[in-house]
N, C-alpha and C positions, 0 to 999 in steps of 0.2 A: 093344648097347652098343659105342660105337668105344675101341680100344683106342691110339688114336694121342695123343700127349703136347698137341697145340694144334690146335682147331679149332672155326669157325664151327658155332654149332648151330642157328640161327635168326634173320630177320633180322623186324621188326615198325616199320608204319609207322602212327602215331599221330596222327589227325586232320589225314593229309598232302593226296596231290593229292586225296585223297577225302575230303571235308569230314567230320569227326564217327566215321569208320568208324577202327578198328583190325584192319589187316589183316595175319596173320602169316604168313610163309611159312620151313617147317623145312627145315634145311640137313643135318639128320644123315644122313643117307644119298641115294639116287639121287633126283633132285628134276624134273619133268617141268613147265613151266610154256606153255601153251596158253592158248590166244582168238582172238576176233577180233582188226580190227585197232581201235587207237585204245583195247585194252582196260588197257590199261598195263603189259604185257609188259617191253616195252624201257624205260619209264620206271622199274620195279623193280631190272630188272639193273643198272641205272646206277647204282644205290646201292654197290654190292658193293666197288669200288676205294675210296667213300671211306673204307670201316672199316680200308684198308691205310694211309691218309695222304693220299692222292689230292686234286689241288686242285676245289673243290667246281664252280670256274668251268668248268671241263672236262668238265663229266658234261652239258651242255645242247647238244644240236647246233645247230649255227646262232646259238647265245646267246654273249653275250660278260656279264662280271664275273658276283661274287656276288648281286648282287642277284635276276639273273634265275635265281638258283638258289633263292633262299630265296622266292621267289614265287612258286614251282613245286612243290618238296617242303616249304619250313617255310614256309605262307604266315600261318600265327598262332602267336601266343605260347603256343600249346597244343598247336603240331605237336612231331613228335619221329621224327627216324629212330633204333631202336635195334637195336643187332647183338647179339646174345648170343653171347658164346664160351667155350671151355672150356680153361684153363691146365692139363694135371697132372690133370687129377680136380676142378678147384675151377671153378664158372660164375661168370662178369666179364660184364658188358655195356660197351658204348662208347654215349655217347647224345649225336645231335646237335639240335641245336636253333639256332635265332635269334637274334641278338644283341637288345637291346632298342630296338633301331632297326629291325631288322627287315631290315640292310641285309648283314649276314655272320652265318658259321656259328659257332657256339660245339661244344666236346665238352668232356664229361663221364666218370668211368666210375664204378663202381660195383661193387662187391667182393662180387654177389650176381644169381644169374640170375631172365629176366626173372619178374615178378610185376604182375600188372593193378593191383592196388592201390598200389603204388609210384607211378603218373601217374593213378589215375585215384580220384575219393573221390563214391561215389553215382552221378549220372551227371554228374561235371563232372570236366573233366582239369586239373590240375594244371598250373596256369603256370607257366613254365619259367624265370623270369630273379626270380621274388618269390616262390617258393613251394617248386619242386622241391627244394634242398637242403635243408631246415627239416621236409619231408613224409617225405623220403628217411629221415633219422636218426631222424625220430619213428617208424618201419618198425621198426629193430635195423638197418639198412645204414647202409653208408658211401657217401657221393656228394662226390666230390671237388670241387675250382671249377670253374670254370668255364675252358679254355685253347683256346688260338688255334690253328690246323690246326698251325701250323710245331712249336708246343709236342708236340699230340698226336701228330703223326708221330713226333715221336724217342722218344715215350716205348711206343708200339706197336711200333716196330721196333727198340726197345733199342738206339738210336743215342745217346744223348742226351751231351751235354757239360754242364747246368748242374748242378751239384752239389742241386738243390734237386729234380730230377726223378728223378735216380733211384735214390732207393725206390721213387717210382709206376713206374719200369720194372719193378723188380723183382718189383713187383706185379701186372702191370696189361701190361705187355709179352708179345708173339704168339709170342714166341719163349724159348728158357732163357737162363740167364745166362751173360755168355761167350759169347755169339752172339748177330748182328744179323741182320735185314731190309733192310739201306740198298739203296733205292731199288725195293724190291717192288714198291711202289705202280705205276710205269711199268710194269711185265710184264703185271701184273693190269689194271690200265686196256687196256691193248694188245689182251688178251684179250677184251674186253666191250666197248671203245667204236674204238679206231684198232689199225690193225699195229703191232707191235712191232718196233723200227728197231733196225740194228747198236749204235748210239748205246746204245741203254738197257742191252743185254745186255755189255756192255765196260762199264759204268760197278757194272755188279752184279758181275763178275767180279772188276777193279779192286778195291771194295771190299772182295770176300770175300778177296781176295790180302793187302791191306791187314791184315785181321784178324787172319789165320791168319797173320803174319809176311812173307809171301812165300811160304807151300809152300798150292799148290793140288794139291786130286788129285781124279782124275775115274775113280771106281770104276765106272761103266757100262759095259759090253761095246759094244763099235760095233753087233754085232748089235741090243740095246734101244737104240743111239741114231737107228738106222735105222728103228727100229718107231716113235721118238716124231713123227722127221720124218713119215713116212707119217701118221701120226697126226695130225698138225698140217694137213696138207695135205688131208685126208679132211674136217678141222673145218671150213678154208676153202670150198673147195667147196660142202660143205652150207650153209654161209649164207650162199655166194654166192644161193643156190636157193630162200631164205627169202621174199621177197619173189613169189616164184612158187609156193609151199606158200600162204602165204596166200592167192594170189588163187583158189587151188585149191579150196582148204577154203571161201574164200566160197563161188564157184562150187557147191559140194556142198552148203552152207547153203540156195541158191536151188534145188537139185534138190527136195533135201527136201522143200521146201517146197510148190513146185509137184508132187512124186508127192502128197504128204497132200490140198492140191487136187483133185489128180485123184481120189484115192480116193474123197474125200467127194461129187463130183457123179457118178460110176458108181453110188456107193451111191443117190441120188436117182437115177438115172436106174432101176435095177431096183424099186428102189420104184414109178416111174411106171408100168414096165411092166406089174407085178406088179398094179399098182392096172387098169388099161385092160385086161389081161388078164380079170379079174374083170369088169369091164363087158360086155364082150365077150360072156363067157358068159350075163351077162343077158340083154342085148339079143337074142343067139340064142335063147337059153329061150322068151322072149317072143314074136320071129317064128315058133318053130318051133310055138307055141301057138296063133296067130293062124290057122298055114296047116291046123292042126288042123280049126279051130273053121269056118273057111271049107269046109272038105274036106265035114264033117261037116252042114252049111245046103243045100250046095248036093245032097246026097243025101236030103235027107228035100225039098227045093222043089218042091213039085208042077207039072207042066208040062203 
């Protein structure tokens, strides 16, 4: 059991790039994610910013706008990314889904950890823009409306200015009260999809300055800020390398492959010998009977 006041404890993707499957992967402790390639590794990670705020058009390399996001991870009205996490002791989820155009991301959250039956009823899931909230309450949960990334970011990182949001921060926010996340989202993106630029890390400072009045303090020893650079620099490196671990791991997929190959026709081949071997013996048996039986004609042939 983690004893830490706010944290991801699982993230679950609902009839997404994988048509019909619900596939969940647990965040509470040390999390190891492995495959081939093309196996959707790096399409999962890419989830992970947007439960900070992260804009959803940013998580597609090579893609431009939301569309080609929701085409990708929410391509039906019965997908759903959802994050489970834990406030204090109490489980929240964040749940994104499709607008009913099918053209931008909607979120959700929900004042109760995840539960199968909340989206799914028999074997049919739960439509999301006519159905989900109506399902949700018939449950005993609360499933809020339906709000726009801009909404849900301030209300996750307890930034919020409209008067109408925050109780749901106070509910439903990554963070305690009296303290914000402004602009998390860019660190955590940084971390999983681009570098993190001077720019981001001056703009989270800025606001934590901002918060705190003006008095920033920085309790870490130079000695643990030199273990985190190394640390940082150790991460780089190794997925510099990732792309050469894959072609690695395939490479050892084809060895495999080719030793069980080899196995199986050594095995056939001592079979063969084994069998010819046996023959062998016959065919001697037989000649050796032959030269017997001649031995034995030619001593009694009278001459």
């Amino acid at each position: 059991m983690r004893d830490d006041d706010f944290h991801l404890e699982r993230i679950i993707l609902i009839d997404s790039y994988r048509e019909g499957d619900i596939v969940e992967v647990r965040l509470d402790g040390h999390v190891n994610i492995n495959g081939f390639n093309a196996a959707g590794k790096t399409t999962l990670l890419r989830t992970i910013p947007l439960f900070y705020g992260e804009a959803a058009a940013r998580m597609l390399k090579g893609e431009q706008g939301k569309k080609a996001f929701t085409d990708h991870y929410l391509p039906r009205t019965t997908s759903y990314i959802v994050f489970e996490y834990v406030r204090r002791g109490q489980p929240c989820m964040a749940v994104l889904h499709s607008n009913t155009s099918g053209e931008s991301v909607q979120y959700r959250f929900m004042d109760t950890g995840y539960r199968k039956d909340l989206f799914v009823v028999g074997q049919a899931i739960v439509e999301s823009n006519t159905q989900l909230l109506r399902h949700v309450e018939k449950q005993g949960a609360q499933c809020t409306r339906a709000f726009s990334r801009a909404e849900y970011r301030s209300i996750i990182q307890n930034d919020v200015d409209k008067r109408e949001l925050r109780s749901l921060a106070s509910q439903f926010a990554f963070v305690g009260a009296g303290s914000r996340l402004s602009h998390i989202d860019r660190i955590v993106t940084g971390m999983f999809v681009r570098a993190t630029t001077f720019r981001d890390l001056r703009q989270i400072i800025v606001a934590s300055i901002d918060q705190n009045e003006g008095q920033l303090e920085i309790r870490a020893q130079r000695d643990q800020m030199d273990v985190w650079i190394r640390d940082h620099d150790a991460y780089v490196e190794v997925m510099r390398e990732s792309n050469r671990v894959e072609g690695l791991l395939e490479a050892n997929k084809r060895r495999q492959s080719a030793l069980a190959s080899l196995s199986l026709v050594k095995g056939q081949l001592l079979a063969l010998q084994r069998m010819r071997s046996a023959q062998l013996e016959v065919v001697t048996g037989e000649l050796k009977a032959l030269e017997e039986q001649g031995h034995r004609t030619r001593m009694t042939w009278p001459f």
